[in-house]
Backbone bond lengths (Angstrom), bond angles and torsions (degrees), N, CA, C in turn:
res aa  C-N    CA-C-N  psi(-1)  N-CA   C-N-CA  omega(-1)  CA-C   N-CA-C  phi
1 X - - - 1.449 - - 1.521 110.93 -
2 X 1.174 108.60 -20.48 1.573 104.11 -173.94 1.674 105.99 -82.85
3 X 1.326 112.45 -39.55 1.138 113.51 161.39 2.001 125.18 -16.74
4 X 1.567 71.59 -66.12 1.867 85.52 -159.19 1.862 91.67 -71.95
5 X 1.379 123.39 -37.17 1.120 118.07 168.70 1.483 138.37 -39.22
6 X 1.136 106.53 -49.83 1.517 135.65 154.17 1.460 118.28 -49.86
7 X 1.558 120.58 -51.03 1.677 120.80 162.13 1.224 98.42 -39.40
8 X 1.202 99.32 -76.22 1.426 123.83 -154.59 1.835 101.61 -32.53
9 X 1.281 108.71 -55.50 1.791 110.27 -155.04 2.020 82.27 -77.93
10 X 1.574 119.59 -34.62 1.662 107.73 -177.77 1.898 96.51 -51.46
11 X 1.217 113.75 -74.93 1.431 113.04 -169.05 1.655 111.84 -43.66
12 X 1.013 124.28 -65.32 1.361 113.81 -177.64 1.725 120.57 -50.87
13 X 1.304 109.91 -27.36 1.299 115.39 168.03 1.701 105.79 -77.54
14 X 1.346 134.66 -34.52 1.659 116.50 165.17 1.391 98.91 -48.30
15 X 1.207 117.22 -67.85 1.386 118.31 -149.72 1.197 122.75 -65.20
16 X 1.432 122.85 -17.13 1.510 122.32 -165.18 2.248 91.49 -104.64
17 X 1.414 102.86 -13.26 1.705 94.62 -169.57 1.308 97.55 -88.40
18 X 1.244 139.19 16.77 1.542 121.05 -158.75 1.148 158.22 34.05
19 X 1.300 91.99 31.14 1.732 122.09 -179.37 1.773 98.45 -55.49
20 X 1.241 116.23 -51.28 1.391 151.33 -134.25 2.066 74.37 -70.27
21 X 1.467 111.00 -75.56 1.501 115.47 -153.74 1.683 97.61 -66.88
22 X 1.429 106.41 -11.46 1.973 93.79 -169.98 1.610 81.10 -91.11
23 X 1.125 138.63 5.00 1.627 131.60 -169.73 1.760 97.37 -81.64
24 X 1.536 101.02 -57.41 1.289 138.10 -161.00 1.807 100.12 -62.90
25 X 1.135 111.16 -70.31 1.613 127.57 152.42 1.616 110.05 -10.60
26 X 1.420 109.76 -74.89 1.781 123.26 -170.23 1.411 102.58 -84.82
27 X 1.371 123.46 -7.70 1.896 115.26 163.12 1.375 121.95 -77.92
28 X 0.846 117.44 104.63 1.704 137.03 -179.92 1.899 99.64 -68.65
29 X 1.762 95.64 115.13 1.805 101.94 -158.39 1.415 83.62 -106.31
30 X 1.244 138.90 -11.86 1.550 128.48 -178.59 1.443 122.18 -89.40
31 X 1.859 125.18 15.50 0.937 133.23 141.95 1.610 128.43 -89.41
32 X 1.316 85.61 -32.86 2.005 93.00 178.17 1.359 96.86 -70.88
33 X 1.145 132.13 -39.76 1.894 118.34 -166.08 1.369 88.41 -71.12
34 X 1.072 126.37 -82.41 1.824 128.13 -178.47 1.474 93.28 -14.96
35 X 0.963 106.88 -94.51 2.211 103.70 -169.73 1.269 92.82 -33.66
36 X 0.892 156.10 -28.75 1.606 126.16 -132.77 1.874 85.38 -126.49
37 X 1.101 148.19 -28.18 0.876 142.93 159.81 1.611 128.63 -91.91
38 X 1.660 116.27 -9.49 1.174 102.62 136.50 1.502 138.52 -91.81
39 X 1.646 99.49 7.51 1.443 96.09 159.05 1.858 122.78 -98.23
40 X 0.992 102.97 14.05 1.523 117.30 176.97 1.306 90.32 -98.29
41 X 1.369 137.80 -57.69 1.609 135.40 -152.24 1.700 102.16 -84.75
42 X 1.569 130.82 -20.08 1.012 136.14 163.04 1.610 118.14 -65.21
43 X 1.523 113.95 -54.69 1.688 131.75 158.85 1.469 114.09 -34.23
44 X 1.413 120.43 -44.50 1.207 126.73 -141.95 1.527 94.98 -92.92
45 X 1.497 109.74 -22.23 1.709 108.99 174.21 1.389 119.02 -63.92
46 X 1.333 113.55 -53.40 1.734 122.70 173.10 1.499 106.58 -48.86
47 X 1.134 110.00 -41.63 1.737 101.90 -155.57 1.667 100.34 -74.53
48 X 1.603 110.82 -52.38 1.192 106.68 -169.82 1.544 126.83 -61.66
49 X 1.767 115.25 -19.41 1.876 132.94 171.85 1.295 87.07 -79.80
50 X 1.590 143.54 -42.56 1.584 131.95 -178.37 1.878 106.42 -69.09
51 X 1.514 120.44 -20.38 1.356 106.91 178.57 1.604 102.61 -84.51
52 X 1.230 101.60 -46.90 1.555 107.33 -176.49 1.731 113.59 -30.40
53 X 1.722 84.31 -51.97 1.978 84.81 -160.45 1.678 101.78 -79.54
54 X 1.452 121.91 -27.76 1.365 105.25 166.25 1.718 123.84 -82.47
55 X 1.119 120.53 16.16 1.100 127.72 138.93 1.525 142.96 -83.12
56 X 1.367 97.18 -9.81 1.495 133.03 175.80 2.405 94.90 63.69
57 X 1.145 114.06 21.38 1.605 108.94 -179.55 1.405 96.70 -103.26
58 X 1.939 89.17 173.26 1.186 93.53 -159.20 2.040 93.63 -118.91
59 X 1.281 96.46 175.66 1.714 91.97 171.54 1.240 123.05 -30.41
């Protein structure tokens, strides 16, 4: 129990000192959307030639 007690008072102490928003602040979000939407637009090729052919249609 002391264990989880001890988490417990570490986490609430990140969260209440504002470590958390200077984290958020110094993360650069205009590389993760780029990855993350050219890995959706890369995904999106397989799936749609895999619906096609089990639909047996054509373009």
């Amino acid at each position: 129990m002391d264990f989880l007690a001890s988490l417990s008072l570490n986490i609430n102490h990140w969260v209440n000192s504002g470590e958390n928003m200077e984290l958020l602040a110094a993360l650069n979000l205009e590389p993760i959307f780029q990855l993350t939407f050219i890995g959706l637009i890369v995904i999106a090729g397989p799936i749609v030639i895999a619906v096609l052919a089990f639909r047996g249609g054509d373009l």
